[in-house]
C-alpha positions in Angstrom: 18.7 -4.2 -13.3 16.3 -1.6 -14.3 16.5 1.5 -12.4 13.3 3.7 -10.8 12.7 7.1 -12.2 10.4 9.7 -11.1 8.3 10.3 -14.2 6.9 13.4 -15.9 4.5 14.9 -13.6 3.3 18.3 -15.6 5.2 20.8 -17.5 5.5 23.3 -14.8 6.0 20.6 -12.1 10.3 19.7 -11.9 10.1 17.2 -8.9 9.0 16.3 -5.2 9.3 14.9 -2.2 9.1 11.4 -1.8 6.3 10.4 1.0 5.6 7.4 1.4 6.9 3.9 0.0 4.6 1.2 -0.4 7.0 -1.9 -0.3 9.8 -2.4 1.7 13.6 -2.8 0.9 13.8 -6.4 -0.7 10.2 -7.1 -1.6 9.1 -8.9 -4.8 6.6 -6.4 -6.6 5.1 -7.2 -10.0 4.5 -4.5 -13.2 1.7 -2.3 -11.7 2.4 -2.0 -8.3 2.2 1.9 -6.6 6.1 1.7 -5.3 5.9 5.2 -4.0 4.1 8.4 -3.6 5.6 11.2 -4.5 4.4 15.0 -3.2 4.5 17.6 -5.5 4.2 21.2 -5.0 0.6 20.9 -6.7 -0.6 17.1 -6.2 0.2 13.8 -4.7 1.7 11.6 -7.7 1.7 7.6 -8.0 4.7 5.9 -8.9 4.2 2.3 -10.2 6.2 -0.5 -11.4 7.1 -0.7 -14.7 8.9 -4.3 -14.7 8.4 -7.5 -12.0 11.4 -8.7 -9.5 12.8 -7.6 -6.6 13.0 -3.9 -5.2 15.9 -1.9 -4.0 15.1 1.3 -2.9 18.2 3.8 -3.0 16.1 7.1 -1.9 14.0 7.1 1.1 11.0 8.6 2.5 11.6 12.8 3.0 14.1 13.3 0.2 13.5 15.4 -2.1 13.8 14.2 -5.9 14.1 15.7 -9.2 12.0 14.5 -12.6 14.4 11.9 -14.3 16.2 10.6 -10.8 16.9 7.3 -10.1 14.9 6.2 -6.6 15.4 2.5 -6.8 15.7 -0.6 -8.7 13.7 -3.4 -9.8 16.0 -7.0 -10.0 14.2 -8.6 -12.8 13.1 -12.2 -12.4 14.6 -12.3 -8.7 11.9 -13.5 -6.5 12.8 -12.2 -2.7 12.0 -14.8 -0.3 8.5 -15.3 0.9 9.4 -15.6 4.7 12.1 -16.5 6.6 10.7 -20.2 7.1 10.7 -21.4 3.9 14.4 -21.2 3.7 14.9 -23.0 7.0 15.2 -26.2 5.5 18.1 -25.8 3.9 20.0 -24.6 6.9 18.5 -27.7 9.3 21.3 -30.1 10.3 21.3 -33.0 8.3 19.2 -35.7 10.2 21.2 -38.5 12.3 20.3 -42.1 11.7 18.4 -43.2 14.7 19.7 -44.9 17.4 17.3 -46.1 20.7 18.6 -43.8 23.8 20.8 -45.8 26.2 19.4 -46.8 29.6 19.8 -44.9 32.4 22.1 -48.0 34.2 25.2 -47.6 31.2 25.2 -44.2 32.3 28.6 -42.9 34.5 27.1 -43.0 38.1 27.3 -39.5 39.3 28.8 -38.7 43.1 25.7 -37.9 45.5 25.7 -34.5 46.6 26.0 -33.6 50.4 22.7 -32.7 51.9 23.7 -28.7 52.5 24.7 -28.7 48.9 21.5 -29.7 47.5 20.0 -27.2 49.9 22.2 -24.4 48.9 22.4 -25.1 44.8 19.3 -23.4 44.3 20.8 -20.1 46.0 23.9 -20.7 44.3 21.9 -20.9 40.7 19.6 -17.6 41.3 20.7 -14.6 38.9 22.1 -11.7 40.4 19.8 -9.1 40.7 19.9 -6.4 38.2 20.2 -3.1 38.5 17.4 -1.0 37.9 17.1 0.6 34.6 18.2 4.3 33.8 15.0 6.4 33.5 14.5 6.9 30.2 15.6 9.7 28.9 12.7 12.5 28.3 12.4 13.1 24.6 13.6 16.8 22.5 11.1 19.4 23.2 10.8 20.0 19.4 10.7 17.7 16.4 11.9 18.8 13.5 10.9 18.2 9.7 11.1 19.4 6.4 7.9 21.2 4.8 6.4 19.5 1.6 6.6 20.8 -1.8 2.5 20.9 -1.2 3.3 23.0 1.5 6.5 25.4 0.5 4.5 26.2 -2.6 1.1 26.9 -0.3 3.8 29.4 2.2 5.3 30.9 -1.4 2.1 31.8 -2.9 0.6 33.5 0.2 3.8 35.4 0.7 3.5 36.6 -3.0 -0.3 37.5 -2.5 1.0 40.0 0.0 3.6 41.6 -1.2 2.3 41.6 -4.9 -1.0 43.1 -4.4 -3.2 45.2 -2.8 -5.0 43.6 -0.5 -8.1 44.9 1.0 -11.1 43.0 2.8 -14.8 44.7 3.0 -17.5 42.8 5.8 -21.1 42.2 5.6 -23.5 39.7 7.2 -26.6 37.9 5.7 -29.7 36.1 6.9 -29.8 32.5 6.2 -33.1 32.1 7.8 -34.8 31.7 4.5 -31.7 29.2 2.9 -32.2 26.9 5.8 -35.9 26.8 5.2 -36.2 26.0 1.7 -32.8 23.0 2.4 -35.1 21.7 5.2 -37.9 21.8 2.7 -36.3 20.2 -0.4 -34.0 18.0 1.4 -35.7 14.5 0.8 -36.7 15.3 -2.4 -33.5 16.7 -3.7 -31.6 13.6 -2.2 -34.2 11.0 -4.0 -33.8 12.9 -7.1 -30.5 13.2 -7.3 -28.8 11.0 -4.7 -27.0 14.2 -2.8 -28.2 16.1 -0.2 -28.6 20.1 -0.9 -25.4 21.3 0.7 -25.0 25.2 1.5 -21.9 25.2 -0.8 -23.8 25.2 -4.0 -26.3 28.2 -2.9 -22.8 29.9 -2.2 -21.2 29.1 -5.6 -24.4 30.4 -7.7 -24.3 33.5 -5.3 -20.7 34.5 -6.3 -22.2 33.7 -9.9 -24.7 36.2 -10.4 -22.1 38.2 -8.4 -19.6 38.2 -10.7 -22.4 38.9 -13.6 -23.4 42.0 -11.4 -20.0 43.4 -11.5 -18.1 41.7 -14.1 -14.4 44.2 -12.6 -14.1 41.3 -10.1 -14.0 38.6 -13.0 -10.5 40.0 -13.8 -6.8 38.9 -13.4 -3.7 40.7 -13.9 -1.0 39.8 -16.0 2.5 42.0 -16.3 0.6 45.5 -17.3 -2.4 43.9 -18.7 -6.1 43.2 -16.8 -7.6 40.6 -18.6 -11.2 40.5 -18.3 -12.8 36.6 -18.0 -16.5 35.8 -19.1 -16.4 32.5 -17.5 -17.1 30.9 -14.5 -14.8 28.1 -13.2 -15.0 28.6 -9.5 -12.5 27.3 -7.0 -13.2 25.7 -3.3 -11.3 25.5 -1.2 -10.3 22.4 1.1 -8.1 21.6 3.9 -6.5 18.4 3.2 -4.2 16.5 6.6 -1.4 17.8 3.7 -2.5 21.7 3.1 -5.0 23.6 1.2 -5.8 23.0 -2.3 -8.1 24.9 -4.4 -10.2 22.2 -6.9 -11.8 24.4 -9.3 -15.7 23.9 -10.3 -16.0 24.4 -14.1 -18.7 26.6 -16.0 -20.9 26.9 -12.3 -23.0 29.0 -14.8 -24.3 26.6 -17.3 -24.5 23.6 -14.1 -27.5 23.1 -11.3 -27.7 23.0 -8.3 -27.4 19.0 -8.0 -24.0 18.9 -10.6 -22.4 21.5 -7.9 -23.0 19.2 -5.0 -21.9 16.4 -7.0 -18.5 18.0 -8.6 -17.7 19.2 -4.7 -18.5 15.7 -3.5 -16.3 14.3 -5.9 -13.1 16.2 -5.7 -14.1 15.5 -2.1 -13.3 12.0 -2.4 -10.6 12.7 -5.0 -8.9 14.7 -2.1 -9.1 12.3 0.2 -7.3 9.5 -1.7 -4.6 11.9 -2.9 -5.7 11.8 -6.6 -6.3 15.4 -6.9 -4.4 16.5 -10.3 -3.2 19.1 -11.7 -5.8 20.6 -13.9 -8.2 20.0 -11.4 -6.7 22.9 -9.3 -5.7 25.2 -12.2 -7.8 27.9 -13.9 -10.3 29.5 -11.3 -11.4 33.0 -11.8 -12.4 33.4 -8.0 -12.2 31.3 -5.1 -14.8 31.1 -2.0 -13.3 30.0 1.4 -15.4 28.6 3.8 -13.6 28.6 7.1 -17.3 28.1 9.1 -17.0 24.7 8.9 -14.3 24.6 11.6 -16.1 27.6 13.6 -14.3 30.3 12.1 -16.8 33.6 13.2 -14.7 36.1 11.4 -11.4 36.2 9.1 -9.7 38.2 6.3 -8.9 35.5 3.8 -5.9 35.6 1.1 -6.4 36.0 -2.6 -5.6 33.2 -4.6 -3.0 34.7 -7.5 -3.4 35.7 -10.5 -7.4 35.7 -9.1 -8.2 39.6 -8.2 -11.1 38.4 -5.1 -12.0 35.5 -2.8 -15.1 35.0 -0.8 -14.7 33.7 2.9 -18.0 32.5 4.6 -18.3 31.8 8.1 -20.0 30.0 10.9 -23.6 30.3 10.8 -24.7 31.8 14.1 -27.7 32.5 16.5 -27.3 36.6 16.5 -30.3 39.0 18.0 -30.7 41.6 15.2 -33.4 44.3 14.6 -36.1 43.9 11.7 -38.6 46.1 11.6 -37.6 48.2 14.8 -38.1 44.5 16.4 -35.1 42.4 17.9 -35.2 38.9 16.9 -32.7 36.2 16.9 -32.0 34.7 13.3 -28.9 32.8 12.3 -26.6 35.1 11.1 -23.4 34.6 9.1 -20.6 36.9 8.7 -19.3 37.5 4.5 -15.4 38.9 4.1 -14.5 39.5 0.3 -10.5 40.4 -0.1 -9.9 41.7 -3.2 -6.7 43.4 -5.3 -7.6 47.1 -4.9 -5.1 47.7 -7.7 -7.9 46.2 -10.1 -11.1 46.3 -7.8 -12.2 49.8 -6.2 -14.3 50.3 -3.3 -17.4 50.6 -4.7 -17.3 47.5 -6.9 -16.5 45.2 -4.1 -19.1 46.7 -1.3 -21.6 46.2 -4.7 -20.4 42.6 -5.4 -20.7 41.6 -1.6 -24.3 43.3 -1.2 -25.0 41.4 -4.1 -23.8 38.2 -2.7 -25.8 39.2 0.4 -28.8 39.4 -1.4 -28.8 36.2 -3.1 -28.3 34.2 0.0 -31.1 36.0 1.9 -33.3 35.4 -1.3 -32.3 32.7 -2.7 -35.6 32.2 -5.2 -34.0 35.1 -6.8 -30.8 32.3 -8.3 -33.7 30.0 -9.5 -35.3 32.4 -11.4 -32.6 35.0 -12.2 -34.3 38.0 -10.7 
């Protein structure tokens, strides 16, 4: 009986927590299958079949299980039962030759019953009443449950952000009268040329772009008592999954346009939302943007994304009266906060970088033509 074991999943990933199984106890499955999902500390993992027969499962759903252990079992050639019906035959009685029912006369005559006892049978017959049911009993006032790997690694790396480095966020706000204009312009022709719609994420990723070209000390990670210095551009998103944030990673933004963005974003998008995300699809970022405004976030000091040394939070775009030209006018305003590693990153270099940012967004014409 071949036994179940969780398979190789990376060479920094050592097990996981078994979410969800996909057959039951005793179900015929068939070399293939997806017996089980299996939640990693980085991505969801698929575990299929590898012979056909009949499945014993031996670790269920919440344990947590180590590359190389047994999970189950796969009886080869044993075909479970299709349904309980189809074995009914062979527990039926055997059949009784027939015989034609005997008149009612042969019958033993029965002794007539008294008129008050045929009145009274009926009363006799009636079930006691029953007692009323116990209220049932109110349920705990917590529930308890284990995190996920997904999410113990999410809590770990956060905690190490803050107590590795130094963490310091600088505000700004920019103008996105002129972004929503030229979207509402393009729209239609950027969606029948390309078949996506001009998002607001992919004016944001070639912002933190020519950001990053601005003021290449942001483009920097540290390692032990080293600051390496990167002259790429793989830029991470990130997304709330109904299992945690992950971080996809866009690669070489620089070198892509405006329509590759939104379709890269649309399909980790997708990717996320079967659980398919892998893991180099979430390693290798130089800088992450965080854009909490699509929940209605106004304002928030986001957490670096180690060994990254900055991360860009955008927020909800909102109708604000500000002065232009000694005038007060309402525009839709939307609130920038870059954290950044002030070990690596002074003062000046992030206020520059997120003026830069600011700029881009207010102009965007400047990203198409690289002014």
């Amino acid at each position: 009986m071949p036994d179940i074991k969780i398979p190789a999943l990376g060479e920094s990933v050592a097990g996981g927590q078994i979410s969800k199984w996909h057959f039951k106890n005793g179900d015929s499955v068939k070399v293939g299958d997806v017996l089980l999902t299996l939640e990693t500390d980085k991505v969801a993992a698929e575990v299929t079949a590898e012979f056909s027969g009949t499945l014993t499962i031996s670790r269920i759903e919440g344990d947590d299980v180590e590359v190389g252990g047994v999970v189950g079992s796969i009886a080869e050639g044993v075909v479970a039962p299709a349904s309980a019906p189809a074995s009914a035959p062979a527990s039926a009685p055997a059949p009784t030759p027939a015989i034609a029912p005997a008149p009612a006369a042969v019958e033993a005559p029965k002794p007539a019953a008294a008129p008050a006892q045929v009145t009274e049978a009926p009363k006799a017959a009636a079930p006691a009443p029953k007692a009323a049911p116990a209220p049932a009993k109110p349920e705990g006032r917590i529930t308890r449950k284990k995190m996920t790997p997904l999410r113990r690694k999410i809590a770990d790396s956060l905690v190490s952000a803050q107590q590795n480095a130094a963490i310091l966020t600088t505000f700004n706000e920019c103008d996105m009268t002129n972004i929503m204009t030229m979207r509402s312009k393009l729209q239609d022709s950027f969606v029948k040329t390309h078949g996506v719609k001009l998002g607001f994420m992919s004016f944001f990723v070639k912002a933190v772009v020519e950001a990053l070209k601005a003021v290449p000390q942001i483009n920097v990670r540290v390692e032990g008592d080293e600051i390496v210095q990167q002259h790429f551009y793989d830029i991470g998103v990130a997304v709330g999954t109904e299992k945690g944030l992950i971080v996809p990673v866009l690669r070489d933004t620089d070198q892509k346009s405006f329509a590759e963005i939104e379709k890269d974003i649309l399909a980790y998008a997708a990717k996320a939302k079967e659980g398919k995300i892998s893991l180099p699809d979430l390693t290798g970022g130089v800088f992450t943007i965080s854009n909490g405004g699509v929940y209605g976030s106004l304002l928030s000091t986001p957490i670096i994304n180690p060994p990254q040394s900055a991360i860009l939070g955008m927020h909800t775009i909102q109708q604000r009266p500000i002065a232009i030209d000694g005038q007060v006018v309402i525009r839709p305003m939307m609130y920038l906060a870059l954290s950044y590693d002030h070990r690596v990153v002074d003062g000046k270099e992030a206020v520059t970088f997120l003026i830069r940012i600011k700029d881009c967004l207010e102009n965007p014409a400047r990203m198409l033509v690289g002014a």
